[in-house]
DODRENSE-610069 format. One record per residue (C-alpha): x, y, z; residue number from 0. Coordinates in pm, 1 decimal, m for minus. Layout:
- X,Y,Z,NUM
...
END
This chain:
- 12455.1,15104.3,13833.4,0
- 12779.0,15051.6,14050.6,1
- 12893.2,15136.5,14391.9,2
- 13044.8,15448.1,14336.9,3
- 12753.7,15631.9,14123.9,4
- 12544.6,15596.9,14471.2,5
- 12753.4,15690.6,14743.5,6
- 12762.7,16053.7,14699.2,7
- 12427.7,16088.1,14624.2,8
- 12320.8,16484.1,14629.7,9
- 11916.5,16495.1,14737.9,10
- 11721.7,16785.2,14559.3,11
- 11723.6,17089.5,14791.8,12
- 11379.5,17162.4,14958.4,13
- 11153.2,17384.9,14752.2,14
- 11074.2,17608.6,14989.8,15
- 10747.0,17759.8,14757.2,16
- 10577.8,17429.3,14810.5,17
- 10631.7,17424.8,15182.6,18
- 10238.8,17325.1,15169.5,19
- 10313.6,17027.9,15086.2,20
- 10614.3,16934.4,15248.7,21
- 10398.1,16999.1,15548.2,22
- 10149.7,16764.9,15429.5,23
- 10397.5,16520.0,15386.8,24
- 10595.3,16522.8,15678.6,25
- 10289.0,16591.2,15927.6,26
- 10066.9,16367.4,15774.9,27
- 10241.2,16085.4,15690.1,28
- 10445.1,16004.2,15373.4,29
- 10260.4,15856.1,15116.5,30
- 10395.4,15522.7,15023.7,31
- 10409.5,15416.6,14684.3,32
- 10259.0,15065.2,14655.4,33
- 10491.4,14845.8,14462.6,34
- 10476.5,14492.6,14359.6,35
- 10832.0,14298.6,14502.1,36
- 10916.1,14049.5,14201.2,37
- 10851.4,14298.1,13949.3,38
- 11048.5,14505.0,14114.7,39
- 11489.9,14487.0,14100.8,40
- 11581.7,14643.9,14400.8,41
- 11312.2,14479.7,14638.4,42
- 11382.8,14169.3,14459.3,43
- 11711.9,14154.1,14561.9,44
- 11667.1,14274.2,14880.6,45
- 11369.8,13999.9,14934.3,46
- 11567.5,13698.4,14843.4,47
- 11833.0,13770.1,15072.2,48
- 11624.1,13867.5,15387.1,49
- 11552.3,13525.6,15469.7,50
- 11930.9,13454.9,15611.0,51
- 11809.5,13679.5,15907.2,52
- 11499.0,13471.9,15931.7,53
- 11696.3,13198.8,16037.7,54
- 11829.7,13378.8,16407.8,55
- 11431.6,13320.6,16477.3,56
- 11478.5,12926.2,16432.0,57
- 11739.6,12853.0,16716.1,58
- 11433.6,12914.7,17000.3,59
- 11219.1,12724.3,16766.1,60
- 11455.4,12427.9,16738.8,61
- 11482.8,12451.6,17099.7,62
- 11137.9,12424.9,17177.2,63
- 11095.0,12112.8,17026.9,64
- 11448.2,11951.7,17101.2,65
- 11386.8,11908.3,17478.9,66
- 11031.9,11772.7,17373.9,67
- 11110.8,11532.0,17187.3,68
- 11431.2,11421.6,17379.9,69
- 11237.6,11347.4,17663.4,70
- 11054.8,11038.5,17442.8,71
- 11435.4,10897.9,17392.7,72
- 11490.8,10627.2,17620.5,73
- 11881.7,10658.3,17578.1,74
- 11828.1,11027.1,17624.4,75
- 11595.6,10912.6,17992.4,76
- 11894.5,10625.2,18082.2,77
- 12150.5,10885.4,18035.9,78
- 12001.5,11156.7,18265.9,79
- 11875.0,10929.7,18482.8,80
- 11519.3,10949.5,18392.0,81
- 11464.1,11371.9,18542.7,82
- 11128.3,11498.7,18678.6,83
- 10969.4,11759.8,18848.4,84
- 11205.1,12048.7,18920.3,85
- 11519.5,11881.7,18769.9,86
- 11345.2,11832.7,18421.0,87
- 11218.5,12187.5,18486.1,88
- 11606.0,12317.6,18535.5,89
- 11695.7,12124.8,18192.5,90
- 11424.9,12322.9,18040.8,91
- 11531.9,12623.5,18237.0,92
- 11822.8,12713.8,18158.1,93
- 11867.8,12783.3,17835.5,94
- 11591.7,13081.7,17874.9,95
- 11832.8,13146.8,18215.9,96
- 12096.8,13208.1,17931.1,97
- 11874.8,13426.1,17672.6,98
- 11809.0,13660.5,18015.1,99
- 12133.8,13687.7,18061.5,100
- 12180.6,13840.6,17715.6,101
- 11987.0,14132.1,17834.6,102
- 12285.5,14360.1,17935.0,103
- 12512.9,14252.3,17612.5,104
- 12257.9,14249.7,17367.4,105
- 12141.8,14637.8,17272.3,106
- 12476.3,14756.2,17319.2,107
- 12648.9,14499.7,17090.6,108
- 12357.9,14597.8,16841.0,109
- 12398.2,14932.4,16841.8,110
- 12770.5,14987.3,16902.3,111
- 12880.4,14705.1,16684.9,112
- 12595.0,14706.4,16440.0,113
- 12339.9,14452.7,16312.7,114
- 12525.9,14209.8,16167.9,115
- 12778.1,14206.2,16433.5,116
- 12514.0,14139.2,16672.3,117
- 12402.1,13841.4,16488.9,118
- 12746.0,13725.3,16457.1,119
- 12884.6,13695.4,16778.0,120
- 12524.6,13549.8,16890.7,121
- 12605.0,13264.5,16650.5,122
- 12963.7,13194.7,16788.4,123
- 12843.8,13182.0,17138.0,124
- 12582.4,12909.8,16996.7,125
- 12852.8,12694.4,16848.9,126
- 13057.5,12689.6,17196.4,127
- 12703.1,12611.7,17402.5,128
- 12651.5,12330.0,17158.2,129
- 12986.1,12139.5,17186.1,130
- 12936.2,12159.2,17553.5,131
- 12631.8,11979.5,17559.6,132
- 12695.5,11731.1,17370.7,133
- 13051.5,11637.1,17411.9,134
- 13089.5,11338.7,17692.3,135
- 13151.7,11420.5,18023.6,136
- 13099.3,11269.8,18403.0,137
- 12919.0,11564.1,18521.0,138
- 12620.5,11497.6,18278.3,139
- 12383.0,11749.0,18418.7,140
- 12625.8,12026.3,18456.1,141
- 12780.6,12010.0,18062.7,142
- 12355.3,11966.8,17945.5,143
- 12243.5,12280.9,18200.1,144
- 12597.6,12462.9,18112.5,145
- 12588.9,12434.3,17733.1,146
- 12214.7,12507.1,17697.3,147
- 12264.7,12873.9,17914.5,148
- 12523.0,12931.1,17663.6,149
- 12271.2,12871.2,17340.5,150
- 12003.4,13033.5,17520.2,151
- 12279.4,13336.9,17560.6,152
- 12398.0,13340.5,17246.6,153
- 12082.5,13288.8,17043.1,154
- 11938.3,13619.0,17237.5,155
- 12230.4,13805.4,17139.0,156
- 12178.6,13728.7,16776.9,157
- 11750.6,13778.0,16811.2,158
- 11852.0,14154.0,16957.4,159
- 11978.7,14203.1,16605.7,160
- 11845.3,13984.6,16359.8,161
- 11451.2,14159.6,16359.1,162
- 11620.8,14516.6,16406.3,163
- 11761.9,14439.9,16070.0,164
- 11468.6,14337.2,15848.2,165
- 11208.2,14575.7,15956.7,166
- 11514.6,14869.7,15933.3,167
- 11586.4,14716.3,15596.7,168
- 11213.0,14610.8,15452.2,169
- 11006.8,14887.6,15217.1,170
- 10729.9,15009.8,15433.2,171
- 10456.3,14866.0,15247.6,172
- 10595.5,14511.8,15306.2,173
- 10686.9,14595.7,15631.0,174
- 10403.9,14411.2,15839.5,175
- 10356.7,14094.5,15674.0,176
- 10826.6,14101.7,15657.3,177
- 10847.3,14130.8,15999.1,178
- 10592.1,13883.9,16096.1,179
- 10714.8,13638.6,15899.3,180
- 11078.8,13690.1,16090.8,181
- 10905.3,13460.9,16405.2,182
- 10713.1,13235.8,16191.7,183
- 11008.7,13073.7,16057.3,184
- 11046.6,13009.9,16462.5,185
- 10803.3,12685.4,16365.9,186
- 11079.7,12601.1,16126.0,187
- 11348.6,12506.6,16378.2,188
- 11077.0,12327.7,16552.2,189
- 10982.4,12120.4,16257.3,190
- 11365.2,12007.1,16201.7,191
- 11413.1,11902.7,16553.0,192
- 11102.1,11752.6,16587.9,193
- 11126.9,11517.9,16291.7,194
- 11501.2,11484.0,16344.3,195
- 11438.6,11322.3,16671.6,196
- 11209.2,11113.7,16464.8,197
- 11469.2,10986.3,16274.6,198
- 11647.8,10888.7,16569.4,199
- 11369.0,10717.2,16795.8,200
- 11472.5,10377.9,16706.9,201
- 11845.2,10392.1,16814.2,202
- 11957.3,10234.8,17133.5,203
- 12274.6,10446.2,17169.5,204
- 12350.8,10780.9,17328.5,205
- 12358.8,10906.8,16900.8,206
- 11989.1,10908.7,16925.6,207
- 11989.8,11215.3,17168.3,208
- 12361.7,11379.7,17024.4,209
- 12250.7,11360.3,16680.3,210
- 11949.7,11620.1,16757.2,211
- 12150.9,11849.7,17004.5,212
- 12469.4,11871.3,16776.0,213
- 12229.4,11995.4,16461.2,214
- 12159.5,12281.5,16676.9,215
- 12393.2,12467.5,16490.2,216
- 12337.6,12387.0,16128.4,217
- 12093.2,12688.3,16060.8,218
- 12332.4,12918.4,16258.3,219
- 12562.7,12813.3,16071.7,220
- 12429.8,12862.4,15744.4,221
- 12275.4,13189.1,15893.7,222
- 12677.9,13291.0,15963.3,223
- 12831.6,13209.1,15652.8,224
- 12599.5,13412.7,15489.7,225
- 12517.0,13728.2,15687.4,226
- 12776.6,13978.1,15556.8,227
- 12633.9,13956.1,15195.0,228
- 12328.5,14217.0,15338.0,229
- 12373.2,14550.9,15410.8,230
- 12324.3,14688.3,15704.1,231
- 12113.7,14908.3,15867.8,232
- 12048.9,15273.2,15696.1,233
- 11951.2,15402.7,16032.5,234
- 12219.5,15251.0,16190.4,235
- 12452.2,15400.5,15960.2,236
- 12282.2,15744.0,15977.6,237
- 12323.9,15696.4,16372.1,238
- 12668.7,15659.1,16302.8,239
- 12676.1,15943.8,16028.1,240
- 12738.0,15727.8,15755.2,241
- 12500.2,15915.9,15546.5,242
- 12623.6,15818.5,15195.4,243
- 12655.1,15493.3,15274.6,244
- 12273.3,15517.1,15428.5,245
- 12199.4,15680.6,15099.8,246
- 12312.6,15452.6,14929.7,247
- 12154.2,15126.0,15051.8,248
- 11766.2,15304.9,15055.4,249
- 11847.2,15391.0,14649.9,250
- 11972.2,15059.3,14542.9,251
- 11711.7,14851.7,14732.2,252
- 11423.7,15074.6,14780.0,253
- 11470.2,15294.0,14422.1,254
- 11615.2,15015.0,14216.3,255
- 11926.2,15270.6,14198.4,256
- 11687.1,15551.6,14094.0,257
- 11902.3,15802.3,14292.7,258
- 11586.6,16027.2,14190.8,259
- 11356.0,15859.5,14316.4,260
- 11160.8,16112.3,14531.7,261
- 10982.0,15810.5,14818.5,262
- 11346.2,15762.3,14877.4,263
- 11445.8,16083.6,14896.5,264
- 11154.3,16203.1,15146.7,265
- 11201.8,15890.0,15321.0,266
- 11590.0,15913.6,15379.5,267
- 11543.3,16282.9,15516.9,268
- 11239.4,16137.8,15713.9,269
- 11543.4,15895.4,15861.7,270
- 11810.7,16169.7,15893.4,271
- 11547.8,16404.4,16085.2,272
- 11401.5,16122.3,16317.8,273
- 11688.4,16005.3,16436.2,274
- 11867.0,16355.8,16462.9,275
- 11551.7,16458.4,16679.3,276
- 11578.9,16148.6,16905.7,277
- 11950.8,16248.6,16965.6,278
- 11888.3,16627.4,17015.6,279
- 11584.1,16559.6,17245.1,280
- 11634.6,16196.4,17367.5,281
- 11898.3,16048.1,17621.5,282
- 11996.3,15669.7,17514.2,283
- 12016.9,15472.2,17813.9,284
- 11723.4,15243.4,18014.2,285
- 11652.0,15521.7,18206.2,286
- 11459.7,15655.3,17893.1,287
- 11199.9,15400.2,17882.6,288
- 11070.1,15537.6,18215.8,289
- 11073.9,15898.7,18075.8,290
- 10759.7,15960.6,17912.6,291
- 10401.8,15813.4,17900.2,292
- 10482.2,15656.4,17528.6,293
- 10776.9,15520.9,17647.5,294
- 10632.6,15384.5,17933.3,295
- 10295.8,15234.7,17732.4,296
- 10610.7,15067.5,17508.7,297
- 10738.1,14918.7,17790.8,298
- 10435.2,14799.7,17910.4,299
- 10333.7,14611.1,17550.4,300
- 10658.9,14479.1,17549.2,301
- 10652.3,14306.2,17846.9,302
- 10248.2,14208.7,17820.2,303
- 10312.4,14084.1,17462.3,304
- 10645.9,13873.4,17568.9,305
- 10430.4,13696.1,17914.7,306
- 10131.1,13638.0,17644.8,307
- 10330.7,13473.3,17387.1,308
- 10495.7,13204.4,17662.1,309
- 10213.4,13156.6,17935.3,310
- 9889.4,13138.4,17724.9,311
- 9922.8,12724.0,17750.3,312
- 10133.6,12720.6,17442.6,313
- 10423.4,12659.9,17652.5,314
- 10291.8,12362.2,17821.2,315
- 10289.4,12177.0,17473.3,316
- 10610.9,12288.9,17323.2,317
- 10805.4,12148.0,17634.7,318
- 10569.0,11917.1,17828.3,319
- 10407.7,11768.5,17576.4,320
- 10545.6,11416.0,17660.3,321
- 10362.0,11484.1,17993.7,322
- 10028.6,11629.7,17883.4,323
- 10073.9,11316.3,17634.4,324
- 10090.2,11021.5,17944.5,325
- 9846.5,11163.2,18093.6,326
- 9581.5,11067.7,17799.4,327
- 9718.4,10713.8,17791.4,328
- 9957.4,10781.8,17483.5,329
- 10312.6,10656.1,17626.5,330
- 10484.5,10518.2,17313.6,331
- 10774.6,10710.7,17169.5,332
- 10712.8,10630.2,16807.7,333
- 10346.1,10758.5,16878.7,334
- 10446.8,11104.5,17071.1,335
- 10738.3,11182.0,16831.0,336
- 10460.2,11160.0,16491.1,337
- 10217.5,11339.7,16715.2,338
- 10488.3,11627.7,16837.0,339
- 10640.6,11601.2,16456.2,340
- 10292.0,11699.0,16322.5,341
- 10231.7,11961.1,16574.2,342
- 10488.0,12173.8,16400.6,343
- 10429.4,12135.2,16090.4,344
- 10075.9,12214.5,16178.3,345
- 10164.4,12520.6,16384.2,346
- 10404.6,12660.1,16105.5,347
- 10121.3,12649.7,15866.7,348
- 9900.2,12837.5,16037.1,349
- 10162.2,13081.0,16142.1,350
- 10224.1,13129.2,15785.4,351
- 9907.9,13199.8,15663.2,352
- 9797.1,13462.0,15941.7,353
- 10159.3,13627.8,15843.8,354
- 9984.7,13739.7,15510.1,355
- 9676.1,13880.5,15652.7,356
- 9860.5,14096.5,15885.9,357
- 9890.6,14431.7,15703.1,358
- 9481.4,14351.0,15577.1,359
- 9330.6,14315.1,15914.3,360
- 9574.4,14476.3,16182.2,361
- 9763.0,14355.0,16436.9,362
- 9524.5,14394.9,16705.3,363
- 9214.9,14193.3,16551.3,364
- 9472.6,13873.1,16513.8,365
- 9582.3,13923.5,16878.2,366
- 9225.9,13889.3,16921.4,367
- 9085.3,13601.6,16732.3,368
- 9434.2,13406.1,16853.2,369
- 9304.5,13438.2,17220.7,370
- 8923.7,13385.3,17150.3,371
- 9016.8,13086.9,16974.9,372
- 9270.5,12954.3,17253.0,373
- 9014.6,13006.4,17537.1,374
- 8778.2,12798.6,17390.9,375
- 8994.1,12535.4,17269.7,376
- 9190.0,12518.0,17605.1,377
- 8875.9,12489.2,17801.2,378
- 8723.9,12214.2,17572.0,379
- 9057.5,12035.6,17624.1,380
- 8981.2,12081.7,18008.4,381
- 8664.2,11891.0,18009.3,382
- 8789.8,11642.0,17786.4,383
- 9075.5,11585.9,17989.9,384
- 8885.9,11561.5,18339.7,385
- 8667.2,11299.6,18192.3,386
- 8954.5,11098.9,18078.4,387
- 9044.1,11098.7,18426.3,388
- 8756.0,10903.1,18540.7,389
- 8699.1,10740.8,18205.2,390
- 9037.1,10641.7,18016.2,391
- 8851.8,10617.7,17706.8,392
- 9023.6,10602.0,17427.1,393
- 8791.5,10771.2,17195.6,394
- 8820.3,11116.8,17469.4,395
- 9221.0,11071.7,17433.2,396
- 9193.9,11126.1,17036.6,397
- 8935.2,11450.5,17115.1,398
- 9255.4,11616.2,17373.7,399
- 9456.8,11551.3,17075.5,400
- 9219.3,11744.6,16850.8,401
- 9156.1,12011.5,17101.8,402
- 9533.3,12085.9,17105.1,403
- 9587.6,12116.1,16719.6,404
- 9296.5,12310.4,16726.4,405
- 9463.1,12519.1,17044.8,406
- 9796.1,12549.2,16828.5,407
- 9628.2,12631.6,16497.4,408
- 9476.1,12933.6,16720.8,409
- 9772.6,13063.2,16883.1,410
- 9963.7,13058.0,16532.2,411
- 9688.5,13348.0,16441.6,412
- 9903.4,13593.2,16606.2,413
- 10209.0,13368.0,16812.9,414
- 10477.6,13319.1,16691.5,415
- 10429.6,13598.5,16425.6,416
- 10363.4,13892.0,16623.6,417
- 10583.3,13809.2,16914.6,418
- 10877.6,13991.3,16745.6,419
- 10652.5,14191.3,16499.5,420
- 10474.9,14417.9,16725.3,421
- 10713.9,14505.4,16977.4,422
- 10984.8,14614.5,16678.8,423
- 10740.1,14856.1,16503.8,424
- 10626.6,15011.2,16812.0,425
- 10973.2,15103.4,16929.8,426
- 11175.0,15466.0,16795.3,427
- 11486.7,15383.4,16656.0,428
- 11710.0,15479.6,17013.4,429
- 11516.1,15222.2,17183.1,430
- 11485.7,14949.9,16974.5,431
- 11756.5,14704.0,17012.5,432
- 11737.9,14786.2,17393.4,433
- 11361.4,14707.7,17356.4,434
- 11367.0,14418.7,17143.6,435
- 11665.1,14281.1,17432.7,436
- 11382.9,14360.9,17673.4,437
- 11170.8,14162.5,17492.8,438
- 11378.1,13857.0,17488.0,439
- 11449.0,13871.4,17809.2,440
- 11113.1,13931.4,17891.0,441
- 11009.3,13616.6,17728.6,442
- 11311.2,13428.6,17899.2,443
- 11164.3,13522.9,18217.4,444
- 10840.0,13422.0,18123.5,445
- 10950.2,13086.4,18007.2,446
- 11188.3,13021.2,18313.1,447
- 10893.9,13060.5,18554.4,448
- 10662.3,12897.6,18268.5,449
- 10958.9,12531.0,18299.5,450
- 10987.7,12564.9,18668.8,451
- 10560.8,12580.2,18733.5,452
- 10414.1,12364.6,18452.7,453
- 10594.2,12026.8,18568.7,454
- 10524.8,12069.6,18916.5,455
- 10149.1,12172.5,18832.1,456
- 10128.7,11834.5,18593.0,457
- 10285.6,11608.2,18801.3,458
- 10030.6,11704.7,19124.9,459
- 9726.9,11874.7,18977.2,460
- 9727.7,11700.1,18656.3,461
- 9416.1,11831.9,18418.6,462
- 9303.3,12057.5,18715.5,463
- 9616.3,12276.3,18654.3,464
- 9459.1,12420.2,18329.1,465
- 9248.4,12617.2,18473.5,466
- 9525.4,12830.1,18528.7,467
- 9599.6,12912.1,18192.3,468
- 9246.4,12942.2,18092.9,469
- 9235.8,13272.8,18369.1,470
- 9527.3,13395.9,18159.3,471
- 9394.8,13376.4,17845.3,472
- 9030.4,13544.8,18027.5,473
- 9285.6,13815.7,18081.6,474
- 9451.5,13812.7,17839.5,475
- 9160.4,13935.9,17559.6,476
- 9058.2,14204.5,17807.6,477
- 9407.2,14334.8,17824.4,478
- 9431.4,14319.0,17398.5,479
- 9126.8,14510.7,17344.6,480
- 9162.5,14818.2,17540.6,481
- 9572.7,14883.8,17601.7,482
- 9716.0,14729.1,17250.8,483
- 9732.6,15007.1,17014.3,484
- 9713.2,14927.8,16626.4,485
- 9964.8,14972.4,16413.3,486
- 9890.8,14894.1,16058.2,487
- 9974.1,15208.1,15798.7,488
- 10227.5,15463.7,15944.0,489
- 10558.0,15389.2,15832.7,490
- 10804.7,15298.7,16095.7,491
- 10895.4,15661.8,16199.9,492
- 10603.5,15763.8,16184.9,493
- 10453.4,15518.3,16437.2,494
- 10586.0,15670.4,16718.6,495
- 10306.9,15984.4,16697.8,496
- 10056.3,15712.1,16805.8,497
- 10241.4,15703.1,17126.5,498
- 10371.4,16015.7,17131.2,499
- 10153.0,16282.1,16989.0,500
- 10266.0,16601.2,16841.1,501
- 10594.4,16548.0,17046.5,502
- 10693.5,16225.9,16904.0,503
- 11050.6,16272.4,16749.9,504
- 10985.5,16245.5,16364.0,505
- 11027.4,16391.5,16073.7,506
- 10790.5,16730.3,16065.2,507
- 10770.9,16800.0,16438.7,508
- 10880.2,17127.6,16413.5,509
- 10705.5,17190.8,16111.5,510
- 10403.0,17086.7,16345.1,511
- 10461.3,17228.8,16654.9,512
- 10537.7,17598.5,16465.6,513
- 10241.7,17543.6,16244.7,514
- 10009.8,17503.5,16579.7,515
- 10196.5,17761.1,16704.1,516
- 10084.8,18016.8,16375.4,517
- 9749.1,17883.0,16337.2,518
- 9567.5,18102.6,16138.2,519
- 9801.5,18213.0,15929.5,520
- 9924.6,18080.1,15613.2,521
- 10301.1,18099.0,15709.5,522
- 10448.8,17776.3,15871.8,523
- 10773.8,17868.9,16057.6,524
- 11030.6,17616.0,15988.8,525
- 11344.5,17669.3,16267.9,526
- 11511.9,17395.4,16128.2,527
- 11567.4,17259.7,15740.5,528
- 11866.7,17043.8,15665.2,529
- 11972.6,17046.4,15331.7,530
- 12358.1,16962.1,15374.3,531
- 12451.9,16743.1,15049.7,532
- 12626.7,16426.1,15246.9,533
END
């Protein structure tokens, strides 16, 4: 079918002796057809090229590992000048000092701009952070600090687009497991620099720690070169009342160009309605995250789900692992690099396979089991750990190094997946690139106070400063299991009546609120049906 038999697409008007039904549909919940993606053209299509976006997700990945793994390069150590304490904590720092900084640029570039704009310009910034870091210079700490803000910026920049896009793009039923897979490929960019600075452990010049900071930008860039082959956004474009073009993408991805396909057609007016209630009824700015109780309970998650997925211990071993490492009596480079190397791999894999189970058990039961299994892990790792201390057997050393694949094979259950997952799908449309920017920065936050605290904690507490993170993760379940709201079925419009009620802005409210209003009867007043062919 080609371009031009699409975009002028004329919807069947609204059958108004089967308003029954429509009711049914638009109160209730559309009914989503369950298709299988290879068999099908459209999704096929759509499928193969989704994973470009995937790639925004790897930059914080590759970061998380980089610094890691630097820190066991003794050119790397000479060069800096061997930093500790609250100097190695700065390093670490600032490039989540950078993604908060994104916070006010982020949403607006998103939703002015669009999606792929967004990711874009995110990726440029990246390239210019990059050659500051590693190009030469006498003011070594400044360049390193000055060029990692600037990645940290622009990779939150491109992360306040990239997930808007594939859940606003992905067909509802695949929508879960999509969306979660968006942050597991995080575990990619950690397995590349990991292994990368593998590859470079033996070398006794400063190429051992430029050759991992300078292939910082090779998924970016691949990311970049690619990006404009996907279409953006239908909801953007309806925001911007680009209907046809809207239209257009929903029937040759979700319909297989079936422009009468009826899921499409219910679900494009579901779109149209939505976000022409949120405009009619809704103001756009922060202010509106304070407004109502959903709103505020959105807020809340957001923030809960962002602290969770960078203070529940995981962030001691993605950037102090070298530390956590020494202080079990492991201290060889070659050792720590196959040990951090394997740790990613590890985590990816179990990130992976908890990404498919996501849309069969819920959200909220993998939340669970991740921090059920990290409490117990962490606190095993505790004892171990104290009785190295007094020990410095060998045989205790190997059971810390157990406890923490086990600890990372746990938190993959539901981090990284559902960092980004969760937040996206709870969010309406005119809040969601402002909340997923609240997110990252959020998380930045986290993480900056998370770099500062966790080397001054190892460095004079040593094992003893676990304990902390074993109250979080106490916490932590308590918090899950009575304020974290489910969100598996609805599709993403329709998510918003779990917060919302009978006043959430979707499709069928007025259908709903007239039809309470006439109870009894078997009219339903409808003030408002939009059947304009656009």
């Amino acid at each position: 079918m080609n371009k031009n038999s699409i975009e002028h697409v004329e919807l069947p008007a609204l059958d108004k002796d089967n308003l029954g039904l429509y009711t049914e549909e638009h109160v209730h919940g559309l009914e989503i057809p369950k298709v299988t993606w290879y068999k099908h053209k459209g999704l096929r299509r759509l499928y193969l090229m989704i994973p470009v976006l995937f790639l925004s997700a790897t930059t914080n990945g590759y970061d998380s590992s980089l610094l890691n793994g630097l820190q066991t390069l003794s050119p790397w150590q000479d060069y800096y000048n061997h930093p500790k304490g609250s100097r190695i904590g700065l390093f670490n720092a600032s490039y989540n000092l950078g993604g908060l900084s994104a916070l006010p640029f982020s949403a607006y570039i998103a939703d002015l701009l669009g999606r792929r704009a967004g990711i874009s310009i995110g990726i440029c910034i990246i390239f210019i952070g990059t050659v500051i870091m590693v190009v030469p210079a006498a003011n070594h700490d400044g360049r390193f600090i000055g060029g990692r803000f600037l990645v940290g910026l622009g990779a939150n920049i491109s992360q306040g687009s990239a997930p808007v896009l594939v859940t606003e793009l992905i067909y509802p039923q695949h929508r879960g497991r999509m969306t979660t897979l968006y942050n597991v490929i995080y575990s990619v960019g950690a397995i590349v620099a990991a292994w990368t600075v593998f590859g470079t452990v033996k070398y006794d010049s400063n190429s051992g720690w430029i050759i991992p900071n300078s292939l910082q930008v090779l998924m970016p860039a691949i990311q970049l070169s690619l990006v404009w082959f996907l279409p953006e956004s239908p909801r953007w474009l309806v925001s911007k009342d680009r209907h046809d073009e809207a239209l257009a993408v929903l029937v040759k991805y979700h319909a297989a160009g079936d422009v009468n396909d009826r899921f499409v057609a219910s679900e494009f007016y579901e779109i149209q309605e939505t976000i022409r209630l949120e405009k009619e009824n809704s103001r756009n700015g922060w202010q509106m995250f304070f407004a109502t109780p959903g709103n505020r309970k959105r807020l809340a998650l957001i923030a809960l789900t962002a602290f969770f997925s960078q203070c529940s211990g995981n962030g001691l071993i993605s950037y102090y692992l070298h530390s956590i490492l020494n202080t079990i009596g492991i201290t060889r480079s070659y050792d720590q690099s196959i040990i951090n190397g394997g740790l990613s791999i590890w985590s990816f894999l179990m990130a992976l396979s908890a990404a498919f189970l996501v849309d069969r058990v819920g959200r909220k039961p993998l939340f669970l089991a991740a921090g059920f299994g990290m409490l117990i892990a962490f606190s095993v790792w505790t004892g171990l750990s104290a009785e190295y201390a007094q020990t410095k057997s060998k045989s205790l050393g190997r059971a810390v190094i157990g406890m923490i694949f086990l600890f990372n094979g746990c938190a993959g259950l539901a981090w990284p997946g559902l960092t980004v997952a969760y937040p996206v799908e709870i969010l309406p449309y005119n809040l969601r690139a402002k909340g997923i920017a609240c997110l990252y920065a959020c998380k930045a936050l986290a993480s900056v106070f998370n770099q500062y605290v966790n080397p001054i904690g190892l460095e004079h507490l040593s094992w003893k400063f676990y304990f902390v993170y074993i109250a979080i993760l106490v916490c932590e379940i308590i918090i899950i299991y009575f304020y974290f709201v489910e969100t598996k079925g609805p599709t993403l419009e329709e998510i918003a009546r779990l917060f919302d009620g009978d006043q959430a802005n979707v499709s069928g409210k007025e259908l709903l609120v007239h039809g309470n209003a006439a109870e009894g009867s078997n009219e339903v007043a409808i003030t408002t049906i939009r059947e304009e062919n656009r």
